[in-house]
C-alpha positions in Angstrom: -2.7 64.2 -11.1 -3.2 63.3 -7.6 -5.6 59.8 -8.5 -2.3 59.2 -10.5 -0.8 59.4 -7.7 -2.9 57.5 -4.9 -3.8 54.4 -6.9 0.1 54.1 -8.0 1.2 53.7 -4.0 -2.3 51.4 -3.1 -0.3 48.5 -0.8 -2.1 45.1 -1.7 -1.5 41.9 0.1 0.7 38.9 -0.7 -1.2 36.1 -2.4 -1.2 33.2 0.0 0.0 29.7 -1.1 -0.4 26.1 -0.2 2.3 24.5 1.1 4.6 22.9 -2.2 7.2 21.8 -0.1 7.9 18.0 -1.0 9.5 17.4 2.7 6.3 18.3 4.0 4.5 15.1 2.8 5.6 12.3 4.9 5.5 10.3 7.6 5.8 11.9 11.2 6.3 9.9 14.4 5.6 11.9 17.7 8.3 12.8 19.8 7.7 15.1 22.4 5.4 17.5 23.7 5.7 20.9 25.9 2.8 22.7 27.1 2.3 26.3 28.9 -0.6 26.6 30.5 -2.3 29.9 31.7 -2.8 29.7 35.0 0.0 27.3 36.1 -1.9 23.6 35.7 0.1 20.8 34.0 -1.5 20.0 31.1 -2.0 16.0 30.5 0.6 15.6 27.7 0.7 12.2 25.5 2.5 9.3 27.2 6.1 9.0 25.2 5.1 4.8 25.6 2.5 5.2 23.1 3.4 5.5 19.5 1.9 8.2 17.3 2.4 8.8 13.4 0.7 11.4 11.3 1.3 11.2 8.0 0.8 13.8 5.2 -0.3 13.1 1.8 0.3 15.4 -1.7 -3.4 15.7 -2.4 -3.9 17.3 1.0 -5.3 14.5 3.1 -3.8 12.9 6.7 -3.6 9.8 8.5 -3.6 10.0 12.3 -2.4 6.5 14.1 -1.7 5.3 17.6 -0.2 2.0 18.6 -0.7 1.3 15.0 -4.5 2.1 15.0 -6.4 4.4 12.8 -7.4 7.6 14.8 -8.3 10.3 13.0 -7.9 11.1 8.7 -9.4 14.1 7.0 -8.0 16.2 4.9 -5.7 19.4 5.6 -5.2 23.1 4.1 -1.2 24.1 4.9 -1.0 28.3 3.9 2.4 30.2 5.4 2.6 29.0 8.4 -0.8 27.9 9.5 -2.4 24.8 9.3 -6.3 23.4 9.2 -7.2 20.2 9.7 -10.8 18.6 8.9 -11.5 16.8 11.2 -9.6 18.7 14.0 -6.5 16.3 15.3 -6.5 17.7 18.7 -10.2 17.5 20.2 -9.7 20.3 22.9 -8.4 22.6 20.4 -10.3 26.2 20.3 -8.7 27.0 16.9 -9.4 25.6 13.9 -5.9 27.0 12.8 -2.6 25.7 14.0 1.1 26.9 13.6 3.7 25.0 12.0 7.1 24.9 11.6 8.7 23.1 9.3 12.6 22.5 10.5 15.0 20.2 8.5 14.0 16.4 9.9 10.9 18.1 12.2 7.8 19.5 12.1 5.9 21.6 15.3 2.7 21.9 15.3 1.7 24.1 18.0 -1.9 24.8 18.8 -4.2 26.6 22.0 -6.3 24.3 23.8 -8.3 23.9 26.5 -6.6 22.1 29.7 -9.6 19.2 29.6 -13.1 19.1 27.4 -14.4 21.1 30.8 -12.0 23.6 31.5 -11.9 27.4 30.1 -8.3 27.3 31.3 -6.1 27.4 28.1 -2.6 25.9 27.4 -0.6 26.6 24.4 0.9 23.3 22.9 4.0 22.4 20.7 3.8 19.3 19.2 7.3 17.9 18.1 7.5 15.2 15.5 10.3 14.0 13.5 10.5 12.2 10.0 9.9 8.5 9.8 12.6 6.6 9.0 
C-alpha cells in the first residue's frame, strides 16, 4: 500500500517546448541597449548610428546584419524563456544561453558578458529590439 502510495505523488517536470509563437519570426531592428556592470565600468554599448536587424526564421535559423551587411547567421533553439544561438551573436558572451522576452512589438534579449575579450569583469546586457516595419 505504501508503493501505491509514493509512485502516485512522484512530481515530474514539465516537458519543455520550442518556441511556436508566429510573432516571434520576424524581423528585428535594434533599438537600445542598457548594461549593468559588476564593478561599476561602462560597458561599450552599440552606437544607436549604426543599424542592426536580426531576423528570425520558422525553421530555426537567424540573420544578423549591420549597416546592411551580413554579420553573423546560424541557427537558434528558443525553449521558455531562454534562447541559444549557433554561432553565439554576442562574442563576449560567457553563456551560451540567453533570456528573452517576448513583449507585444519587442523582444529583449538579455545576456552576461564580459566587459571586453580581456576582462573577467562581467556586465549583464538587455538588448531591446522592436519589429520591423
Amino acid at each position: 500500500m505504501s508503493c501505491f502510495f509514493l509512485t502516485s505523488c512522484r512530481y515530474e517536470e514539465p516537458p519543455i517546448t520550442h518556441i511556436t509563437n508566429p510573432d516571434f519570426f520576424t524581423t528585428w531592428v535594434f533599438t537600445e541597449e542598457e548594461a549593468v556592470c559588476s564593478q561599476g565600468s561602462t560597458y561599450p554599448s552599440r552606437s544607436q548610428e549604426e543599424h542592426i536587424e536580426l531576423k528570425t526564421l520558422i525553421n530555426s535559423s537567424y540573420e544578423y546584419t549591420v549597416n546592411g551587411e551580413l554579420v553573423q547567421k546560424g541557427t537558434f533553439i528558443a525553449l521558455s524563456e531562454k534562447i541559444t544561438f549557433s554561432p553565439p551573436i554576442f562574442p563576449n558572451s560567457i553563456d551560451i544561453n540567453s533570456t528573452y522576452v517576448l513583449t507585444g512589438p519587442n523582444l529583449v534579449i538579455t545576456t552576461t558578458e564580459l566587459l571586453n575579450s580581456g576582462s573577467t569583469e562581467t556586465c549583464t546586457v538587455k538588448r531591446k529590439y522592436s519589429r520591423k516595419r
